[in-house]
C-alpha positions as CSV (number, residue, x, y, z in Angstrom):
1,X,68.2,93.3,90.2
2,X,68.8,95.1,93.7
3,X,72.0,96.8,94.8
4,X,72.6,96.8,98.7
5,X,75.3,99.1,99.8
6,X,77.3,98.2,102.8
7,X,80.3,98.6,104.7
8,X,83.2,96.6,105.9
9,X,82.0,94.4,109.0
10,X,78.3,94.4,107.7
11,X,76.2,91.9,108.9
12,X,74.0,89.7,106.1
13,X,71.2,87.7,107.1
14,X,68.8,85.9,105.6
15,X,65.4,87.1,104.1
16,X,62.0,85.6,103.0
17,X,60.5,89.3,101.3
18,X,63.7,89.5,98.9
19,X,67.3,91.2,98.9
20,X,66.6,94.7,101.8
21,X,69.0,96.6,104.0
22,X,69.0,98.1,107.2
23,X,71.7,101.2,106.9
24,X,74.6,100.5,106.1
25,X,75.6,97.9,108.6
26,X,73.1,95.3,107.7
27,X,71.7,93.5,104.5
28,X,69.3,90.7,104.3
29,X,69.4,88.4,101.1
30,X,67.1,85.2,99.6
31,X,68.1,81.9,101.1
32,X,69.4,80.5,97.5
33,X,71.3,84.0,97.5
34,X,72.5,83.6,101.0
35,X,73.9,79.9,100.4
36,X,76.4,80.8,97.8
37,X,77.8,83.5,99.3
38,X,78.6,81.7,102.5
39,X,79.6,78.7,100.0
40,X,82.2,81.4,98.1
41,X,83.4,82.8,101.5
42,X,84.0,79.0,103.2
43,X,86.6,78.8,100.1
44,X,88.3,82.2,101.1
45,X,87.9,82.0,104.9
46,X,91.4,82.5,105.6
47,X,91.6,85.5,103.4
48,X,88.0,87.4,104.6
49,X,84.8,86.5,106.1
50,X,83.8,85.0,109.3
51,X,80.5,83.0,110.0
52,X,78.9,83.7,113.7
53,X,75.3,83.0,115.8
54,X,73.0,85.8,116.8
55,X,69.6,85.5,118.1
56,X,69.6,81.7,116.7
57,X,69.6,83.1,113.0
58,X,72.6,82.4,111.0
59,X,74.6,85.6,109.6
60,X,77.5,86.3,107.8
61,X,79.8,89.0,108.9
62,X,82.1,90.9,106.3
63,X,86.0,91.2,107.2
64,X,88.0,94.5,105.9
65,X,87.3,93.9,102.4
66,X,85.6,96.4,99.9
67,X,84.6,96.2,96.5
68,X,81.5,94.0,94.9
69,X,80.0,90.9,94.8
70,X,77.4,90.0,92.5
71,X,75.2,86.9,93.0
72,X,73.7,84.3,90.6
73,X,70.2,86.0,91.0
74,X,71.6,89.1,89.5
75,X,72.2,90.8,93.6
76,X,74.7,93.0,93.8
77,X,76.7,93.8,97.4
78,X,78.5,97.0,97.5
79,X,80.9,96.9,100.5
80,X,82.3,100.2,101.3
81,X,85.3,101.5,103.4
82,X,84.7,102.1,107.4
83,X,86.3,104.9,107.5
84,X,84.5,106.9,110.5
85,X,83.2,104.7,113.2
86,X,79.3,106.3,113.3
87,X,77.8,107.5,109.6
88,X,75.6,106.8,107.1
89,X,77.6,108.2,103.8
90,X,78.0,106.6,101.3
91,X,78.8,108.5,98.5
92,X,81.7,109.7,100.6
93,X,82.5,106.3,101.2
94,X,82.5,105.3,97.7
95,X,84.3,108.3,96.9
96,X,87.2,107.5,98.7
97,X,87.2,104.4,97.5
98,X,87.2,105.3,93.6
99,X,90.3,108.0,94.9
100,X,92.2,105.5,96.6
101,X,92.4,103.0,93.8
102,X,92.8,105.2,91.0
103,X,96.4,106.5,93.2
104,X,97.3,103.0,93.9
105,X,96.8,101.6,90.6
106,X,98.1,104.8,88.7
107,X,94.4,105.4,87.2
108,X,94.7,109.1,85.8
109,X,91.9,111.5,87.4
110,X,89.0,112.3,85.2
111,X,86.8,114.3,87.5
112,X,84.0,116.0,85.9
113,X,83.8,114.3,82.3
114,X,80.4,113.1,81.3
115,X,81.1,109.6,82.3
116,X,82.1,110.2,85.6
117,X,79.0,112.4,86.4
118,X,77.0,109.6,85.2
119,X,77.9,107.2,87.5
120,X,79.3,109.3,90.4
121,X,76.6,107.3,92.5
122,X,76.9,103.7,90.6
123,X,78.7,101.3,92.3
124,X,82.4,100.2,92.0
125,X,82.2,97.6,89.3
126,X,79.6,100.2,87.1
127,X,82.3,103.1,87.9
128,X,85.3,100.6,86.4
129,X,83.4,99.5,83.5
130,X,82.4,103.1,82.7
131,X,86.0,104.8,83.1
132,X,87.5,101.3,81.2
133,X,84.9,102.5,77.9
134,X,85.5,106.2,78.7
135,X,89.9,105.3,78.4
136,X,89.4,102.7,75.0
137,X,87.1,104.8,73.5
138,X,89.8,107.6,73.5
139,X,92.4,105.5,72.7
140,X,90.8,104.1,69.5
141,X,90.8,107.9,68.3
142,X,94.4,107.9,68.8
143,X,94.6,104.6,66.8
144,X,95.6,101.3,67.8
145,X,99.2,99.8,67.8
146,X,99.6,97.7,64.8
147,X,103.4,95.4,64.7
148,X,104.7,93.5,61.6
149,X,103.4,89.7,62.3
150,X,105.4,86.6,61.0
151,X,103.2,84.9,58.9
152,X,104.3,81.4,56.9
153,X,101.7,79.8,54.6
154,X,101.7,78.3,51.1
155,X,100.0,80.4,48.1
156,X,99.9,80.2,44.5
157,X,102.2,83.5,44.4
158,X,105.3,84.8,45.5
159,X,105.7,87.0,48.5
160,X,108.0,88.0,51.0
161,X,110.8,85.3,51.5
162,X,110.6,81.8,49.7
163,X,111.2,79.2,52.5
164,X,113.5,76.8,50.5
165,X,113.6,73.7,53.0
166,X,110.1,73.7,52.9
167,X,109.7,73.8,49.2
168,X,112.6,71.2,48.5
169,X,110.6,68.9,50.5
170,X,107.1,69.1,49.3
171,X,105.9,66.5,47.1
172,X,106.2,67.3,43.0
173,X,102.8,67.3,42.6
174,X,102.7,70.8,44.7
175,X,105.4,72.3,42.8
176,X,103.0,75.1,41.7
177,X,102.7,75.8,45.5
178,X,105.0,78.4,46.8
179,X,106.2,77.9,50.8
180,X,106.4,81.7,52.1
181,X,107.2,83.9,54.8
182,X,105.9,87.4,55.2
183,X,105.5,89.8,57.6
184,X,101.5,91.7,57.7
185,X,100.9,95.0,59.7
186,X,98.5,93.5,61.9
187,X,96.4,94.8,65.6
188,X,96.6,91.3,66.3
189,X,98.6,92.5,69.6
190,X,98.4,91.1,73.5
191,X,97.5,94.7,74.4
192,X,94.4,94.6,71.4
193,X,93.4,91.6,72.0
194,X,93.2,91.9,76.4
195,X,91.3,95.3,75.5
196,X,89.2,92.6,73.3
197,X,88.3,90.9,76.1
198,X,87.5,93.3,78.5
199,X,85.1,94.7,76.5
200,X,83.3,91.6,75.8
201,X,83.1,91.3,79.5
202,X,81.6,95.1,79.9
203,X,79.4,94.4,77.1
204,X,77.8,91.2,78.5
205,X,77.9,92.5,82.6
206,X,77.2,96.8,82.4
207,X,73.8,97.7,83.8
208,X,74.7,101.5,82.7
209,X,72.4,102.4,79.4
210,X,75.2,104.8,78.4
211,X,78.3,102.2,79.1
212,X,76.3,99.3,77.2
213,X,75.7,101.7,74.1
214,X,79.3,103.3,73.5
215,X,80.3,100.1,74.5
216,X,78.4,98.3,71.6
217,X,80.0,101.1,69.6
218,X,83.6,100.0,70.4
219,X,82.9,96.4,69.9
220,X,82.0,97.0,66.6
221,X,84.9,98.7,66.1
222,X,87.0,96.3,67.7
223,X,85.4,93.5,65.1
224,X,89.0,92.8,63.5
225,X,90.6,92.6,66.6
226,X,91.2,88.5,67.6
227,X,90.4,87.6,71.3
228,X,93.0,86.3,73.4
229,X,93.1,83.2,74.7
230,X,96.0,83.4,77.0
231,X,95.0,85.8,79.2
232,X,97.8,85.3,81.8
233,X,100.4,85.3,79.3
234,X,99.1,88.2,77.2
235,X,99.3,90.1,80.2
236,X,103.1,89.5,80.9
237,X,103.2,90.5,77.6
238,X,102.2,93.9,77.6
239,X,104.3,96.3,76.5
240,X,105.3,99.5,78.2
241,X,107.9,101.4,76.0
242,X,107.0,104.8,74.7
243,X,105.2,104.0,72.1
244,X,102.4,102.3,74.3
245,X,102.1,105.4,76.3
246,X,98.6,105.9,74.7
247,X,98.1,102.6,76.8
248,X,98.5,103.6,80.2
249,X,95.2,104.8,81.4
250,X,92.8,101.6,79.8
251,X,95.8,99.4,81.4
252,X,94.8,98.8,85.1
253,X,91.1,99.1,84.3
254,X,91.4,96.3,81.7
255,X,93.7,94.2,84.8
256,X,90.3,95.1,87.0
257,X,87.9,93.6,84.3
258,X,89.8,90.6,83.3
259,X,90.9,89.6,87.1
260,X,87.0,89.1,88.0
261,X,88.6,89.3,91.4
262,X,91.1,90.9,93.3
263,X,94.2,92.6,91.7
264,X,96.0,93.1,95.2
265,X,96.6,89.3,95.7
266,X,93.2,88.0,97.1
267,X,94.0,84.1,97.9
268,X,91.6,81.5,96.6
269,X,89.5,80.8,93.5
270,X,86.8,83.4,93.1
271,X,83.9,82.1,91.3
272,X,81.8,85.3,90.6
273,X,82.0,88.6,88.6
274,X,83.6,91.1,91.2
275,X,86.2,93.3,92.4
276,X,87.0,92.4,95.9
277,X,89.8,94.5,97.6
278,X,91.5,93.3,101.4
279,X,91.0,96.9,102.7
280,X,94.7,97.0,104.7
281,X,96.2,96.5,101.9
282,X,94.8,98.5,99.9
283,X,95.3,101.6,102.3
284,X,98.8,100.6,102.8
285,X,99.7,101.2,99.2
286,X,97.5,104.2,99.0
287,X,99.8,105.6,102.5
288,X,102.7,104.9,100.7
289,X,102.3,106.3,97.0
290,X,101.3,109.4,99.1
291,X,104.4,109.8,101.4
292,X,106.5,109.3,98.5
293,X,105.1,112.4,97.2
294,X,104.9,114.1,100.0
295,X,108.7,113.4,101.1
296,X,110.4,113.8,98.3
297,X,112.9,114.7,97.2
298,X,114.4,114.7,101.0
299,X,113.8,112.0,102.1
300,X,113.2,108.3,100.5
301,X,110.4,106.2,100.8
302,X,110.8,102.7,100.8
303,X,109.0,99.4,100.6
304,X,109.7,96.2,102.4
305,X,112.8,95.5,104.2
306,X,113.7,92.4,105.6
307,X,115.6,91.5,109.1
308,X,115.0,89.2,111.8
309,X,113.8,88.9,115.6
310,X,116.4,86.4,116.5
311,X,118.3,83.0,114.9
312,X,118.2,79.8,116.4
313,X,121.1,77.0,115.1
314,X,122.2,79.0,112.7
315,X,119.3,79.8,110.8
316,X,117.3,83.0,111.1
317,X,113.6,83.1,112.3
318,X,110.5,85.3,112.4
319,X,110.9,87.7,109.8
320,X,110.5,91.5,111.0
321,X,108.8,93.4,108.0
322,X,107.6,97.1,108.4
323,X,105.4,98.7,106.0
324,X,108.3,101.6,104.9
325,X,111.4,102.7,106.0
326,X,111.5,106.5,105.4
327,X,115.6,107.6,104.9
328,X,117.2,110.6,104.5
329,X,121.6,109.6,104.6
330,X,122.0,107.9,107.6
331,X,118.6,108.9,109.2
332,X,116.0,106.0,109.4
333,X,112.3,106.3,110.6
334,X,110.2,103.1,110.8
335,X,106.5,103.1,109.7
336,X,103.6,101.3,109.8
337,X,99.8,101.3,108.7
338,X,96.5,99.9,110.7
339,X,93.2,100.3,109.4
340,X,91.3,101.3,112.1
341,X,89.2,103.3,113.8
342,X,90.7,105.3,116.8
343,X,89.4,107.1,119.6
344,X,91.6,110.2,120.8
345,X,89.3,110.8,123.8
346,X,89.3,107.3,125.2
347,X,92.5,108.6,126.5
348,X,92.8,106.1,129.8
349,X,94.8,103.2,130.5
350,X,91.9,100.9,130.1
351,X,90.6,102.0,126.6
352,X,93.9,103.4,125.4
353,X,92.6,104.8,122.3
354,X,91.5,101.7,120.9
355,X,95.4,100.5,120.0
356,X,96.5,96.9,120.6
357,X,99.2,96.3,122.8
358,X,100.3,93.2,120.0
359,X,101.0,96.2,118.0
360,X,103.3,98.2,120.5
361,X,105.2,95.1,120.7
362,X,105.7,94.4,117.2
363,X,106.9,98.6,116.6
364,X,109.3,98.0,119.7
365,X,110.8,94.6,117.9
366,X,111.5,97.1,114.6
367,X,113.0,99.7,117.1
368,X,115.3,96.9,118.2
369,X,116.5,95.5,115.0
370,X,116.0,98.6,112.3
371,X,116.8,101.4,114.7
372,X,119.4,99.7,117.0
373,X,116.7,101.3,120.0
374,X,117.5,104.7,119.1
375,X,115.4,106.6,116.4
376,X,111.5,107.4,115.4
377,X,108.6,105.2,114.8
378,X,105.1,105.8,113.9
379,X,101.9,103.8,113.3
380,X,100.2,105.4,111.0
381,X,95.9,105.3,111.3
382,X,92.9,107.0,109.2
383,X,92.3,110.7,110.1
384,X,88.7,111.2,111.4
385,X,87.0,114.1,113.3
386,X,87.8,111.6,116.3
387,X,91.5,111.4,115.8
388,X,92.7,114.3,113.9
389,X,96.0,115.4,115.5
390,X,98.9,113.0,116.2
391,X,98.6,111.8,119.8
392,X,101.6,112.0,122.3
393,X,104.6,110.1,121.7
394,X,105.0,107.2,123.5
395,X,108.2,106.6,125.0
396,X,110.0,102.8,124.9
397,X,113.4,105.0,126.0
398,X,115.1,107.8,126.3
399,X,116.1,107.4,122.8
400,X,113.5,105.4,121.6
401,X,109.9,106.7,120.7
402,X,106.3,105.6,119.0
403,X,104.3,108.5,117.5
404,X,101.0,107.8,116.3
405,X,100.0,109.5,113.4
406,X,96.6,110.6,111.4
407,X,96.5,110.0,107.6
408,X,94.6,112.5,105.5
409,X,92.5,110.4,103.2
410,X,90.7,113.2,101.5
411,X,93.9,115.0,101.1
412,X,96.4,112.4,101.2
413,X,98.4,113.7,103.7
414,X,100.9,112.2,106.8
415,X,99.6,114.8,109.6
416,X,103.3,114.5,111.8
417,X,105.0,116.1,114.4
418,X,106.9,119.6,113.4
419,X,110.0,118.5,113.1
420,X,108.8,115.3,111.0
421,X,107.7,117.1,108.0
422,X,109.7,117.5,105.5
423,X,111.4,121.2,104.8
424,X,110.3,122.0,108.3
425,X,105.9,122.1,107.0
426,X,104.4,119.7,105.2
427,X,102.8,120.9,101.6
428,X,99.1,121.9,101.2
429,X,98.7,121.1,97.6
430,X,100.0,118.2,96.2
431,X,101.2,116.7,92.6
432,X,99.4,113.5,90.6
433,X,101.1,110.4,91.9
434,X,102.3,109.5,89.2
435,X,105.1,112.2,89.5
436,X,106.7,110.4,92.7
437,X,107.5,106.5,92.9
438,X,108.1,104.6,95.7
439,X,111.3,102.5,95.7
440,X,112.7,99.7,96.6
441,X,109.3,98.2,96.1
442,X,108.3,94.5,97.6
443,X,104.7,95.0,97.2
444,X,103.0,92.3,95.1
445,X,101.8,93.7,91.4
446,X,98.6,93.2,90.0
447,X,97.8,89.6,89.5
448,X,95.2,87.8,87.9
């Protein structure tokens, strides 16, 4: 069973010698193999992938999505972020992947511990299943949450309450049967019985010796624990008061297992086991769980807002929504992310950096409606050794200006202007996320 390692805007072709790779930027896979992918990404087209010609030969080219795919014939495809335009990294790659998830979905850091060492190289869906075993296995030495359980039955004793409209209307001839109602101290949870299910689902899928055997372990453990059948529902049901604070680590790795998907709102049906992530998005969220802690507490970060380019018979039309407003009283600054590769030197007016003009024009329509054409803007891009310090502003006024801006991924860091940062200098060390949230929040949660 092969594992090819990619990276967004790979191209996959078709092989007759079995599943190979070329670097990182090509992969070549079985016809049967090749079929159903291009038969799972038809269904998803509008969300990902895009079919093209080359050389006569058919070949499917990857969008900005990262994550893995596993085939019927046991294949596995790795797609990693495209971070820098020209390298062949890929434990970087997959690095920074593992980083950016575990901030955006609040995954605690772990670095160093036995598991993590053990599948430092291992692909994404290995690394979940291995920090998923890792979390339950520490929370079943803290003990499970048990809760009192309604339970009405009829037995041959007395317990609990007697349910007297039952019992006055059974037939005589069960008069030596008591109608009862009793509460039992049960696991029988949604929590216990999602963590249930996930670890089925690691048992039956992990390709790691060590994740399979301490997951065999739990499962066995776990015996007494029923499996839900509601997923959906079990999930709305999980609870998050104190008490379930032991919870919070195996609860977005269990959302990863169980959504066999995409738990940043991939459209469409997915009909295999992976983890498939729409990489804008998912940087996004990563930019702004990381400006929230590195503005605060001066300034605020928040989500979606919502105004309009212009109304027509009375009704308003084509909604204008940045990625975060940063505020500090009446001070507003307008901000948004593009996951791309820029250029610094490509400095002329016919490269221009690599930026899109459709961009400029969208950032001038929020400096219109947000700022009132007075204030600070930013796009905000990845930080590379080819675009490491913000370039120049661009100017749409006098009063009106564009910066555009590096993001520290390693770091997770806004590199800005002086008299941007907060507190005059922007911090060099930096707290969990966890400490800082982002608010108002639009942003879609997890979903299954």
């Amino acid at each position: 069973m092969a594992v090819l390692t990619m990276r967004e805007y790979a191209r996959i072709g078709v092989s007759e010698d079995g599943p190979r790779q070329e670097g990182l930027d090509a992969a070549f896979l079985p016809q049967t193999s090749f079929d159903w992918l291009c038969g799972e990404f038809e269904r998803l087209r509008a969300g990902g992938a895009a079919l093209t010609q080359r050389d006569g030969a058919r070949w499917l080219r990857l969008d900005q999505y990262v994550g893995v795919v596993e085939c019927p014939d046991g294949t596995t495809l790795e797609v990693l972020p495209k971070h820098v335009a020209h390298a062949d990294d890929a434990l970087g790659a997959r690095r920074l992947l593992r980083r950016m998830l575990c901030t955006v979905l609040d995954i605690p850091p772990r670095e160093g511990s036995p598991a993590d060492v053990t599948l430092f190289d291992a692909p994404l869906n290995e690394w979940v299943m291995g920090r998923f075993i890792g979390a339950l296995d520490e929370l079943l030495k803290r003990g499970l949450r048990f809760d009192y359980i309604r339970v009405r039955e009829a037995q041959l004793f007395l317990r609990g309450r007697l349910d007297m409209s039952r019992q006055l209307r059974q037939s005589p001839t069960r008069a030596h049967v008591f109608n009862i109602e009793h509460d039992v101290f049960s696991e029988d949870r949604p929590e216990n019985r999602l963590l249930r299910v996930a670890l089925d689902r690691v048992c039956a899928r992990t390709r790691n010796a060590g994740t399979w055997r301490l997951a065999q372990e739990l499962s066995t453990r776990m015996a007494s624990v029923p499996r839900s059948t509601q997923v959906a529902s079990d999930l709305r049901a999980w609870g998050s008061d104190r008490l379930m604070a032991h919870y919070r680590e195996v609860r977005p790795l269990c959302e990863l297992i169980l959504s066999g998907q995409n738990p940043l709102a991939l459209a469409g049906d997915w009909r295999s086991p992976s983890m498939m992530f729409p990489m804008e998005r998912l940087f996004e969220r990563y930019v702004g769980v990381c400006l929230a802690r590195q503005f605060a507490p001066e300034w605020r970060v928040g989500g979606t807002a919502s105004e309009y380019l212009c109304s027509h018979s009375g009704a308003s039309w084509f909604n204008l929504i940045p990625d975060f407003l940063l505020r500090r009283g009446d001070e507003l600054r307008v901000l948004d992310t593009k996951w791309k590769v820029l250029d610094a030197t490509a400095s002329d007016a016919c490269e221009k950096y690599g930026l899109k003009q459709s961009d400029f024009y969208q950032m001038f329509a929020y400096g219109q409606r947000y700022l009132g054409g007075v204030g600070q803007m930013a796009l905000v891009y990845p930080q590379h050794a080819g675009f490491a310090q913000p370039l120049p502003a661009f100017d749409f006024s006098a009063e009106l200006q564009l910066w555009v801006l590096p993001f520290d991924l390693e770091r997770g860091l806004l590199v800005m202007p002086e008299y941007w940062r907060p507190n005059g200098k922007a911090p060099l060390q930096v707290d969990p996320p966890a400490a800082y949230s982002v608010e108002p929040s639009s942003w879609a949660p997890l979903s299954i």
